[in-house]
VONU-645528 format. One record per residue: x, y, z of N, C-alpha, C, O in turn. Coordinates in steps of 0.001 Angstrom, whole numbers, plus 500000, padded with zeros to 6 digits. Layout:
BEGIN
XYZXYZXYZXYZ ...
***
This chain:
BEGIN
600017096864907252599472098200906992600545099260907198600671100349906637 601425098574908310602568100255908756603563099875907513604179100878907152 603821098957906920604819099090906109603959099679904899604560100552904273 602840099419904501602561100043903029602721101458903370603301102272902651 602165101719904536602561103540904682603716103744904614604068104686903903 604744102947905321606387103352905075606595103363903408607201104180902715 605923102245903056606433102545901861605984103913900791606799104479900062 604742104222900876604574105301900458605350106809900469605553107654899597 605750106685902217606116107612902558607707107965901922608284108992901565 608044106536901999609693106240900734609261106832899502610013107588898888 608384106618899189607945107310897289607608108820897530607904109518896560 607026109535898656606486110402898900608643111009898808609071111587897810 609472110707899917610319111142900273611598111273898990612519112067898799 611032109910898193612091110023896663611304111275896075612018112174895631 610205111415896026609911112599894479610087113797895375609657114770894757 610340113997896049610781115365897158611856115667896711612313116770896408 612542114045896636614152114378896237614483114741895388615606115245895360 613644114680894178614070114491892627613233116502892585613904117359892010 612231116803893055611727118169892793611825118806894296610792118889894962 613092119260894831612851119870896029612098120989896410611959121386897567 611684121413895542610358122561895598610105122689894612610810122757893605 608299122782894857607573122165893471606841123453893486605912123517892680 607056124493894225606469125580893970606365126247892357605452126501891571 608210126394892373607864126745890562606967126645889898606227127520889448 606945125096889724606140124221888819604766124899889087604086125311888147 604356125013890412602947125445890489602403126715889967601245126911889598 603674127800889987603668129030889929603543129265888100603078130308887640 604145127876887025604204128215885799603531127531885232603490127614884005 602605126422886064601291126018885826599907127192885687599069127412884812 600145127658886786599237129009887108599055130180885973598093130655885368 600601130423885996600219131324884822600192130652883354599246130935882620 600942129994883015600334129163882253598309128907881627597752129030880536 597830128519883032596355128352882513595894129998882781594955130248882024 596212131027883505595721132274882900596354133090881877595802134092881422 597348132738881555597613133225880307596433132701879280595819133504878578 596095130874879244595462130127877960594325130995878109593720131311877085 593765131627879731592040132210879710592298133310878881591430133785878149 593506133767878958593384135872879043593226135634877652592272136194877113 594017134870876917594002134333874930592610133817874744592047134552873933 591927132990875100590513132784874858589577134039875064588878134473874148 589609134593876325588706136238876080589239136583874758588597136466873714 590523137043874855591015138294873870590640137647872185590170138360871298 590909136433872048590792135666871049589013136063870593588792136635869526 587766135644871620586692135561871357586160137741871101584994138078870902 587062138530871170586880139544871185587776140197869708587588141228869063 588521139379869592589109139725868403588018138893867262588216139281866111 587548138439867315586657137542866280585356138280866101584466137826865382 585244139430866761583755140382866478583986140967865231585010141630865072 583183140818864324582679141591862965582679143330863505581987143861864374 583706143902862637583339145192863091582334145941862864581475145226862347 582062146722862939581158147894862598580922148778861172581752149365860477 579609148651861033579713149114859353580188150953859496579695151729860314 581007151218858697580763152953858487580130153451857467579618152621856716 579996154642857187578866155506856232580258155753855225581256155864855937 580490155837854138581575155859852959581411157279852653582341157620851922 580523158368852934580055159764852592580675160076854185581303161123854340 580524159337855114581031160044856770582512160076856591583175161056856931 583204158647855879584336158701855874585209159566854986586385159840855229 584485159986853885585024160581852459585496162380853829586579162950853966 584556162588854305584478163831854612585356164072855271586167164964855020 585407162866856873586324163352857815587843163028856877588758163702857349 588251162239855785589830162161855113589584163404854369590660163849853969 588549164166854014589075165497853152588844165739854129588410164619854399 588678166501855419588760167286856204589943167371856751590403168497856939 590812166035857187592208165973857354592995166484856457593815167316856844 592954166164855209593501166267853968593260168294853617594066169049853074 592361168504853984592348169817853613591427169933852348591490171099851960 590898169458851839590880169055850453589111169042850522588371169000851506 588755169104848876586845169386848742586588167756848233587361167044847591 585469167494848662585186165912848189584294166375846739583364167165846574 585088165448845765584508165348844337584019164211844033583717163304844809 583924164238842815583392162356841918584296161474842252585459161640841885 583985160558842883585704159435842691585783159787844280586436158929844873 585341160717845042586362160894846631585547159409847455586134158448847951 583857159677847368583337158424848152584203157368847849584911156961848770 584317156712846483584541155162846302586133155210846968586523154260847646 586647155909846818588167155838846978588360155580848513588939154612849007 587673156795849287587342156583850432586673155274851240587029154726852283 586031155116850717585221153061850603586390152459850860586688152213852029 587422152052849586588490150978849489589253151762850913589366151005851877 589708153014851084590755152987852308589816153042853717590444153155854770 588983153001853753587965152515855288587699150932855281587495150382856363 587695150236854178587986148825854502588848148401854875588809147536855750 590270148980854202591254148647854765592127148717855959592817147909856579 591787150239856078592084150375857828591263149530858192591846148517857806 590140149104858748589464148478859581589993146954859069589643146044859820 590680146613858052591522145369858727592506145288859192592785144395859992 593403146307858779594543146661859600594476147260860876595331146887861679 593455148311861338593138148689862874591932148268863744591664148952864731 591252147275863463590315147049864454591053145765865341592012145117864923 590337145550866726590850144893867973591412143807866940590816143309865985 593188143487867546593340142138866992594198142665866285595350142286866499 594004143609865306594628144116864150594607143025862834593812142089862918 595254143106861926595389142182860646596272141048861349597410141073861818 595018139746861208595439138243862038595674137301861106596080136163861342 595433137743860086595690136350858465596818135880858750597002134685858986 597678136728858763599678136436859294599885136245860568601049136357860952 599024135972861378599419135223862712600193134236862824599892133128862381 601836134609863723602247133247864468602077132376865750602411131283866209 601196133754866135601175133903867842599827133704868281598816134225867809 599931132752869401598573132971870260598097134184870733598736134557871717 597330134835870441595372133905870329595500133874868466594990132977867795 595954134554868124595770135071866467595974133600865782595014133250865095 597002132734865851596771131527865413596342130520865152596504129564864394 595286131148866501594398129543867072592737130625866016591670130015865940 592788131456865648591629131930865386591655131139863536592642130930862831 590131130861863222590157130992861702588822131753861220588518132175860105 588488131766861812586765132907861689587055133973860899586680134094859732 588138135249861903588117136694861540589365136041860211588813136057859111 590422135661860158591496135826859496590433135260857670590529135920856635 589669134129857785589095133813856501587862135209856472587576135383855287 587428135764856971586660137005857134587681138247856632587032139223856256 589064138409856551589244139322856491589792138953854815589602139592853780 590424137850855017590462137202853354589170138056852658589285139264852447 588331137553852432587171138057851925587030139188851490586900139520850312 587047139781852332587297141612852499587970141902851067587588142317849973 589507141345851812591031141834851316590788141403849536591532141949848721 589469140184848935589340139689847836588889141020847114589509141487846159 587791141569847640587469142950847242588193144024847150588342144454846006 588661144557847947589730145521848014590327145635847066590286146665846394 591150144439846717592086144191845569591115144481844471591559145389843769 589696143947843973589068143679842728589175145276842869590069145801842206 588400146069843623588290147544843174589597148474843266589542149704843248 590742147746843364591752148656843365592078148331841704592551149239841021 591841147196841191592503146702839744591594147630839016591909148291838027 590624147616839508589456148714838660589504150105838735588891150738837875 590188150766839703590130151981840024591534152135838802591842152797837811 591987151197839547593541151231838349593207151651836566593544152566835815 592309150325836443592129150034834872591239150990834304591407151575833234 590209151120835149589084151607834039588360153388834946588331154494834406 587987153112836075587966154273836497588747155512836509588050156524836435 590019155700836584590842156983836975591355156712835091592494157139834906 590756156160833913591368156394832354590006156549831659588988155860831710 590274157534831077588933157835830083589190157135829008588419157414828090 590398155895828621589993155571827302591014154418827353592086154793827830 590989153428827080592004152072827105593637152777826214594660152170825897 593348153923826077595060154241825398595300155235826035595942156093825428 594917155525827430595000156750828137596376156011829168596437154802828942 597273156409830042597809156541830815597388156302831921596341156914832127 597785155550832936597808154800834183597676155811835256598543156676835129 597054155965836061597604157016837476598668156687837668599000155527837426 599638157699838215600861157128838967600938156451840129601512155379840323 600120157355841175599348156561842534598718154960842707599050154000843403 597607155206841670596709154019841804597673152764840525597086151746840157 599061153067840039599404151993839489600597151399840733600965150225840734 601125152483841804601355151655842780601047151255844119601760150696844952 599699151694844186598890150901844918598468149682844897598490148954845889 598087149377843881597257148157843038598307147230843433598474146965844624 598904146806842675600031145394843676600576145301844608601161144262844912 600547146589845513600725146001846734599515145666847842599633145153848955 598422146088847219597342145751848156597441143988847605596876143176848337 597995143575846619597924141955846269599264141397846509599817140538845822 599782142052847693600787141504848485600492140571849536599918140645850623 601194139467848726601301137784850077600150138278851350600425138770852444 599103138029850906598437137984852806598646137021853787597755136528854478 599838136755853843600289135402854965601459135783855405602029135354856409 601915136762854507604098137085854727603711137777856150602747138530856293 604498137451857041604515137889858549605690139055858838605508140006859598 606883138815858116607719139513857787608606139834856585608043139766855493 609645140107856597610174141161855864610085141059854085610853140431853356 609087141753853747608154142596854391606843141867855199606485140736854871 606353142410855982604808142127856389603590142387855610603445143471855045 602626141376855540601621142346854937601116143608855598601018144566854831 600842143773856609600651145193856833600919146411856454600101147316856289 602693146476856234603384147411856055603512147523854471604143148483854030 602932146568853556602959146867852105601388147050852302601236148081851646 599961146680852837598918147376852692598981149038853100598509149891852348 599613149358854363599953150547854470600576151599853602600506152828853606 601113150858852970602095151277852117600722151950850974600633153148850707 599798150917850453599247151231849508598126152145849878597615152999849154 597801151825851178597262153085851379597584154617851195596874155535850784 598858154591851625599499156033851439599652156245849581599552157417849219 599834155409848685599698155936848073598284156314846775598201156825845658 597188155560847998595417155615847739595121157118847998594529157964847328 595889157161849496595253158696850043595813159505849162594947159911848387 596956159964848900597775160652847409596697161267846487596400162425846195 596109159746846057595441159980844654593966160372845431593075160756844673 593717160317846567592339161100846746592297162343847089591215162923847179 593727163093847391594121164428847416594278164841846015593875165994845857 594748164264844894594876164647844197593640164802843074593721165343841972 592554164210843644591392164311842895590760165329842780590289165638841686 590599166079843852589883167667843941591278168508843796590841169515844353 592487168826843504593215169259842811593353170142841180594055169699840271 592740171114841094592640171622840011593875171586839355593748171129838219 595149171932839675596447172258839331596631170330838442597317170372837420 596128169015838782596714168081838762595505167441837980594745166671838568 595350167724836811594515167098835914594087165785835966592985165252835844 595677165217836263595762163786835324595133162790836182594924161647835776 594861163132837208594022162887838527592828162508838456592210163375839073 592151161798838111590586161697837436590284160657837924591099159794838247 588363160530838129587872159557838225586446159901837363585597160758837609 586497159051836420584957158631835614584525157841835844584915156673835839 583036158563836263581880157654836560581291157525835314580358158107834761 581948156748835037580881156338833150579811154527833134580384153509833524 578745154486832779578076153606832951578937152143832455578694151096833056 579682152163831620580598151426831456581798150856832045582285149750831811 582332152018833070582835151761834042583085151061834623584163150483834762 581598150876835389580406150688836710580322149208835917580344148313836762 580292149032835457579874147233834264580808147106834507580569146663835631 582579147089834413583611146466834393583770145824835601583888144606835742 583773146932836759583693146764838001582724145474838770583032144803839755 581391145409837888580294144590838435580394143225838007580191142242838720 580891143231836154581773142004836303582609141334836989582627140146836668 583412141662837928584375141383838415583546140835839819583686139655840140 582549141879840761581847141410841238581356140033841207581594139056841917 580432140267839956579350138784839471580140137740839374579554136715839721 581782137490838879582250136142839102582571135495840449582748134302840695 582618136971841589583218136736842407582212136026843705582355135318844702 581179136702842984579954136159843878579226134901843520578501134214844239 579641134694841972579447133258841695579901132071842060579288131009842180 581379132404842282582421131137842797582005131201844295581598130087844623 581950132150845402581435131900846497579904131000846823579612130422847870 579096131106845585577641130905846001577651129095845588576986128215846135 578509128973844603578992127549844453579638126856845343579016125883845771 580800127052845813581388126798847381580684126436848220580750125306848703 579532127677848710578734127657849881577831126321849749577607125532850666 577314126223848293576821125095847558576832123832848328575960123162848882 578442123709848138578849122570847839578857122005849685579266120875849952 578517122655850446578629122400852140577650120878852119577656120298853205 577010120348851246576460119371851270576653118462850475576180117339850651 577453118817849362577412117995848255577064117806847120575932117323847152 577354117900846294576275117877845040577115117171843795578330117135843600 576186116708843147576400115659841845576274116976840871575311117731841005 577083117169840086576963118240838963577229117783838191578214117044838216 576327118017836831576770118223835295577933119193834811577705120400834725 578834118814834583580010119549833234579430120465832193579242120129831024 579194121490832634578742122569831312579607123928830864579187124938830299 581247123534831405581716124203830747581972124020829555583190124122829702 581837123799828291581695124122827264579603124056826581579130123846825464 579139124268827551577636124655826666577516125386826082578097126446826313 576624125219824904576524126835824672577699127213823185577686128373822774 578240126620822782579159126751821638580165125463821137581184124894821529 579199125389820015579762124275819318581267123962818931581666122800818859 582146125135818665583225125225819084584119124879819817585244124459819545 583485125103821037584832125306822365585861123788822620585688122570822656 586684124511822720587203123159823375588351123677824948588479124798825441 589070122229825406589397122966826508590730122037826730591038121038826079 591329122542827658593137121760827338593113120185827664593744119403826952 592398119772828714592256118033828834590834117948828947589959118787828731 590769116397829449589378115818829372588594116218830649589414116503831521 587512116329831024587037116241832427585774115060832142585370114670831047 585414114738833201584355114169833383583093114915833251582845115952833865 582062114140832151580597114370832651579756115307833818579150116378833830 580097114248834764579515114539835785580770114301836841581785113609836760 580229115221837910581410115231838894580473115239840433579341115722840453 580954114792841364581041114799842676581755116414843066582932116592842751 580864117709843855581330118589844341581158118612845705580014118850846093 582239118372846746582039118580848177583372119590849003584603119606848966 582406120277849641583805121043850793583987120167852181583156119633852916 585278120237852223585735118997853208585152120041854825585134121226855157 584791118823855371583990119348856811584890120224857500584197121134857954 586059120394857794586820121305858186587083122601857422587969123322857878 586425123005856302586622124008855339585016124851855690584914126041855395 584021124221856230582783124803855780582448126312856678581533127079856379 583340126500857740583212127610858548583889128569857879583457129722857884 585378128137857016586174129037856204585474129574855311585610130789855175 584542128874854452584271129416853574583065130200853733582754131124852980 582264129732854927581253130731855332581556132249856253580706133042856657 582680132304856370583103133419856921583871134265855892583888135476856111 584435133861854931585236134299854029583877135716853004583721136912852759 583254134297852787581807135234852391580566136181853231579539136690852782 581085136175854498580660137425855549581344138285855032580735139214854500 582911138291854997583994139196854816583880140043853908584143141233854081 583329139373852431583195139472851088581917140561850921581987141629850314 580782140046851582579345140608851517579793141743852140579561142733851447 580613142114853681580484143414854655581437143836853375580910143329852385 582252144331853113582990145043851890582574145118851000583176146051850468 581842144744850318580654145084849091579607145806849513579088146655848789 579132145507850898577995146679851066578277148302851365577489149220851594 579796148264851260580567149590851297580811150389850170580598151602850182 581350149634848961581721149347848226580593149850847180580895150607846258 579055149305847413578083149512846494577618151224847052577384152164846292 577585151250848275576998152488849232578056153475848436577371154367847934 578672153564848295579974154282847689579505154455846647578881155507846513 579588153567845527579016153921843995577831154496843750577855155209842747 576424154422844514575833154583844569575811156217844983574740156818844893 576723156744845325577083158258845549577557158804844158576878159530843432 579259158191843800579821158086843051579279158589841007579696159265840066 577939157513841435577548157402840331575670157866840019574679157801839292 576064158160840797574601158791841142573382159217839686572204158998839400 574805160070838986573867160865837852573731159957837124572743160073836399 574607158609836918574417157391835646573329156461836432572392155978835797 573423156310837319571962155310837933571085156238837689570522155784836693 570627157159837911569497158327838099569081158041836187568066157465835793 570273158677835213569782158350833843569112156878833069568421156842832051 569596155664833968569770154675833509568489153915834383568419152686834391 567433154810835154566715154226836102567290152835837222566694151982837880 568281153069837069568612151688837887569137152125839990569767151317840673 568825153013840330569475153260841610568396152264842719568656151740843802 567333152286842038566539150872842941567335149414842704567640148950843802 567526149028842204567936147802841742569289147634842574569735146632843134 569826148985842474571316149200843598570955148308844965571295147291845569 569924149540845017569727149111846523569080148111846724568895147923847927 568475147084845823568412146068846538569391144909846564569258143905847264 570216145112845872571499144291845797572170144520847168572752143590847727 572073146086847863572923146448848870571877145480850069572390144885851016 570424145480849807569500145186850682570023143352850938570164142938852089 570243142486849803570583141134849998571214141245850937570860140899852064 572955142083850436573596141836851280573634141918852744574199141198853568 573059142737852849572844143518854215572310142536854952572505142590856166 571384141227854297570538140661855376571843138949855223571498137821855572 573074139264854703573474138125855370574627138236856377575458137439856810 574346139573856587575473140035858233574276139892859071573801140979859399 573709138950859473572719139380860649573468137956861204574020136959860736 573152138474862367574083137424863527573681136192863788572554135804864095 574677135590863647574837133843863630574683133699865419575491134043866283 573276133033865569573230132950867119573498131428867213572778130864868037 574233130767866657574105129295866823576349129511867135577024130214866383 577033128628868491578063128737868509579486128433867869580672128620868139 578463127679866557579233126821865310578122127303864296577021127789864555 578767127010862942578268126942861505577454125505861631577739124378862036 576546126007861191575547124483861332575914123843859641576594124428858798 575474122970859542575821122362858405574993120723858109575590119701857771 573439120852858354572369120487858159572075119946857070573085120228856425 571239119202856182570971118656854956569874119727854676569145120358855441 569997119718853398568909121145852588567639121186853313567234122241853801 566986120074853407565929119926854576565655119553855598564553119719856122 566418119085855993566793118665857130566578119089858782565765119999858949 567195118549859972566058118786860857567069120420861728566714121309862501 568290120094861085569235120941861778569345121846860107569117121330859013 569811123483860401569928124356859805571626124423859435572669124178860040 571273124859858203572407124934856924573010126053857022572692126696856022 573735126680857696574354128473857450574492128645856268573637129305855678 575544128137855600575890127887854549574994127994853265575311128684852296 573983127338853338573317126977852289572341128085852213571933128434851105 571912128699853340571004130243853382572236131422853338571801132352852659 573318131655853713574160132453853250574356132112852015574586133197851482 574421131260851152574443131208849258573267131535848535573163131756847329 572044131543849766570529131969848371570573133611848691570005134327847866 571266134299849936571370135925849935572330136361848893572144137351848185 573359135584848826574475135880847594574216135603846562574887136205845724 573451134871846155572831134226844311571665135342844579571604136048843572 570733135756845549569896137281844485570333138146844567569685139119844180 571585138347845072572751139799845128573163139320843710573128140180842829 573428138454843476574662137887841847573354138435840964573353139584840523 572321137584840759571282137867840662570940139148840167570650139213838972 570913140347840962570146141380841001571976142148840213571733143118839494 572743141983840257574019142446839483573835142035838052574068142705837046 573439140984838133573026141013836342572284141573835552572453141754834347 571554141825836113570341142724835539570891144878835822570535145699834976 571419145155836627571921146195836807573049146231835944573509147340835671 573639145082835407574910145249834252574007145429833107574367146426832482 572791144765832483572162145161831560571420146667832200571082147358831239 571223147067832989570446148027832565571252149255831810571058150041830883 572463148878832953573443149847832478574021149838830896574448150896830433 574024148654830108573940148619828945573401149012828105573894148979826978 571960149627828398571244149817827255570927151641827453570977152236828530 570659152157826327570659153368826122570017154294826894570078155488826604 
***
């Protein structure tokens, strides 16, 4: 028995030798595991959905800075640059380009802000194309033609440049063109709210909400028929596809894509709140400002809070609940209720 203790005490007396004070070690263990806590708070606090704003609260307080009277065109414009600050300034700041802990380890907010950033871009190409030109042979804004590609700057480049500093960038030259809108002296400055417009714009919408509601779809699986070419005897297409196809999102994708389309829905309900100012006198002529709002109403009910600590991902009937699959039936009667508001707006 006294020798197994000697001997221990020999092993005890070699690793003494080899770490003569093991304090360090303890001291960069320590901080070590409160550093990993202080990144898990800050991490689970950076992942909060921000806060919706009013697009008429925001229009006011940037002309109030600006100096400037809010006109046609100030809400929506105002819309696209309050989305964007709030991905660039809320807790966390813009995390898509994360190298660094906590921002790296997150995928919730960064595919959430994707989403967003999908919109942003669609209504900046539109503000570009069809809103600020009364006529497809009219002249480009100067502002909103260099805004527009840099808000569709790399959302992953970390540096030189960053995305930040080219979204910033396009902001400054968003705010420009919303000073220059109530500008009498600066004509060329325009925004038309023409019912046609408002259709270009909603197209762009309706595909965008289509490919998400398919995605969300697919969180279970599905056997689909090939019907891209239905519908015209004509068509043809560059190779062969199959019949029928197998559609599935791989189990590690299904939180991405259900957050991507939080991202998507909170920026559209800004986005519509905006037009719905914007365009007021063409919904009002065209009876359609109900139909607005219930498109804004879908959306609205698929930001309501996920009390479960994961994306569930359940069979359609099943005994466990589908996030996924009820976040795609709020987005198909938003797609839904956009189709019918593109015809109304169509007809005389």
């Amino acid at each position: 028995m006294n020798s197994l203790k000697e001997t221990l005490l020999d092993w005890r007396d070699g690793l003494v030798d080899l770490l003569p004070d093991t304090r360090p070690i303890r001291w960069i263990l320590l901080a070590l595991a409160v550093y990993l806590l202080i990144a898990l708070v800050v991490g689970i606090i950076w992942s909060l959905t921000p806060d919706y704003f009013d697009p008429r609260e925001k229009a006011a307080a940037y002309a109030a800075e600006d100096g400037v009277e809010i006109v046609t065109g100030s809400v929506t414009t105002a819309a696209l640059m309050g989305v964007m600050d709030t991905l660039l300034e809320k807790p966390g700041g813009y995390l898509h380009n994360d190298r660094f802990p906590p921002g790296i380890w997150l995928d919730n907010m960064p595919n959430w802000e994707y989403g967003a950033l999908i919109q942003v871009r669609d209504l900046s190409r539109a503000m570009r194309e069809v809103f600020s030109r009364s006529q497809s042979q009219s002249t480009e804004d100067e502002d909103l033609s260099a805004a527009e590609p840099r808000y569709h700057f790399d959302s992953n480049s970390w540096v030189l440049p960053s995305s930040e500093s080219e979204y910033r960038k396009a902001q400054d030259f968003t705010r420009s063109y919303f000073r220059r809108l109530s500008d009498s002296g600066q004509a060329e400055a325009q925004f038309f709210a023409r019912a046609d417009n408002l259709r270009y714009w909603l197209s762009t919408v309706n595909t965008r909400l289509g490919s998400l509601s398919q995605r969300l779809s697919a969180s279970v699986g599905q056997r689909r028929l090939n019907t891209d070419l239905a519908g015209d005897v004509g068509a043809s297409q560059s190779t062969a596809a199959p019949a029928e196809m197998e559609v599935k999102t791989p189990w590690l994708q299904i939180d991405d894509v259900f957050y991507e389309a939080r991202g998507t829905t909170w920026a559209l309900i800004h986005f519509l709140k905006a037009v719905e100012v914007d365009f007021a006198d063409v919904l009002q002529q065209k009876n359609a400002r109900v139909s607005l709002k219930q498109i804004i109403r879908e959306l609205e009910a698929s930001q309501e809070t996920v009390w479960s600590p994961m994306i569930l991902n359940g069979t359609g009937f099943g005994l466990v609940a589908n996030h996924s699959l009820v976040m795609a039936s709020y987005i198909s009667r938003a797609n839904a209720a956009i189709i019918d508001l593109r015809d109304l707006l169509l007809q005389g």
